[in-house]
Phi, psi and omega in degrees: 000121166302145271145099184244151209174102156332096215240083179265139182290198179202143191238164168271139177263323182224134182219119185231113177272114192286309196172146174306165156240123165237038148221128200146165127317356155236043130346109189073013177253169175259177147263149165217136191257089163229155167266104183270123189229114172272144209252165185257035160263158195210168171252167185227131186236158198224133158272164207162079180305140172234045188077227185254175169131235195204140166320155162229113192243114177250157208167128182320287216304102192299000183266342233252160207262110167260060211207180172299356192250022143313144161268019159283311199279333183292352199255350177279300188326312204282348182282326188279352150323303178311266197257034168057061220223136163229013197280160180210137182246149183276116176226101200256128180272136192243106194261128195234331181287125176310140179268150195003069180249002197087012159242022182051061191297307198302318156274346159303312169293320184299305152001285148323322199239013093338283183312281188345304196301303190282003163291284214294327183256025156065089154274341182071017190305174180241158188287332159293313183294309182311320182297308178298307200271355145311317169298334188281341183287296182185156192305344202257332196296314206272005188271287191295017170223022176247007157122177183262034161181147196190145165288124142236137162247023162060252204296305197257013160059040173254126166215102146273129176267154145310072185313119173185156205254336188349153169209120176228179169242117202256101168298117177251118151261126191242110141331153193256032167232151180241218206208080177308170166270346160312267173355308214287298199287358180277325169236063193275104155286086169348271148009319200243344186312174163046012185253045176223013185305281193334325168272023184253308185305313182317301161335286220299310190249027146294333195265340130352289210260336155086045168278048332199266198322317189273003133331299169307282193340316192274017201246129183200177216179086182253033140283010175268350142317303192247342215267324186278347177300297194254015173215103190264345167305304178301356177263318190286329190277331169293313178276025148268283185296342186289320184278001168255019158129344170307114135357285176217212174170125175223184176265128180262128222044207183306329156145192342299314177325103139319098182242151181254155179231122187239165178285165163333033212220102194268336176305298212285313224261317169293320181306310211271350192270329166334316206256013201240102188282075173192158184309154175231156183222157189221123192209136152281165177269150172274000000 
């Protein structure tokens, strides 16, 4: 029996790199103050038990990793780890989320297949235990079992979620390159980081207050401080959309993906990804 499971994503509206850590069991990780909000494109994953052996992993897409370094297949090892499991699956991805865009396809997946898993061996998790074995798959992960818009600082394990009624229309200008994250975190100018947290607190509670303009005011990214520096295409495609009618437009998470923010106007939204020489997505928020 097959086991089919949605995987919806997320883009940042606010990204604030705090500071490196360099002491600790999280050595080398950062703190970071972002505001995350899920959006309804999604990958779609399918499970299909095969007995004994080893996960098998299918997938259009040549980037996405069909080996143990899937994070599909780490979210099975660790469940079969957890809980004494030996069954193993053919888990084939229909993948719609860009792979190294900054839009946390991966943990979106990983996600996904925690859920699978605890249907299909009936575990019962709590939404708190789904956080915990999420965090160990990765920082990103634990988002997604906290509701659809949240404060997280990753490393240092602060996630609050964020009550809001807000409704927008969300553009992914996708570059026909991506951005690891590795890349990304490797050429952070120390020197220009952390100086908008005010505007993230501002985010946090306009989207509280369902406050449309000061959302745009408050929408940044700085990894877009070091990441435009070196791929300048992504700045010619955000101040394109802006000069062509987005409310506001940042890079979202570590890059590549561009996003514009349009008010409830799916026409208007549609007009402006027309106009935009690179694939465009058009996704509403969850």
């Amino acid at each position: 029996m097959i086991t089919t499971i949605e995987s919806p994503t997320r883009v940042t509206l606010a990204l604030d790199i705090i500071q490196r850590l360099n002491d600790g069991p999280l050595r080398g990780y950062h703190e970071l103050g972002i505001v995350k909000h899920r959006i309804a494109l999604a990958d779609t994953l399918h499970f299909e038990p095969i007995g004994q052996g080893v996960d098998v992993v299918e997938c259009e897409d040549g980037r996405v990793p069909r080996d143990g370094g899937n994070i599909c297949v780490k979210a099975c090892e660790l469940l079969r780890q957890e809980f004494g499991r030996g069954d193993f699956f053919r888990i084939t991805i229909e993948k719609r989320i860009p792979v190294m865009g900054g839009l946390a396809g991966g943990s979106a997946n990983a996600a996904a297949a925690l859920r699978a898993l605890d249907r299909i061996w009936e575990l019962g998790l709590t939404r708190e235990r789904f956080a915990e074995l999420g965090r160990r798959l990765g920082m990103d992960v634990p988002f997604f079992f906290a509701g659809g818009t949240a404060f997280d600082s990753e490393a240092t394990g602060v996630l609050e979620t964020i009550d809001t009624n807000l409704k927008f229309q969300i553009i992914l200008a996708v570059p026909d390159f991506g951005i690891g994250t590795k890349e990304a975190y490797g050429s952070i100018n120390y020197s220009l980081i952390g100086n908008n947290v005010v505007l993230t607190e501002w985010m946090v509670r306009a989207l509280k207050a369902n406050d449309f303009e000061t959302v745009v005011k408050s929408t940044h990214n700085d990894f877009e401080l070091s990441v435009f520096h070196d791929y300048p295409r992504l700045k010619e495609i955000r101040d394109k959309l802006l000069d062509n009618g987005c409310a506001a437009a940042c890079m979202s998470g570590s890059g590549s993906t561009i996003i514009g923010i349009v008010d409830d106007d799916k026409s208007k939204a549609q007009k402006i990804a027309d106009s935009i020489d690179c694939s465009t997505i058009i996704t509403e928020t969850l």
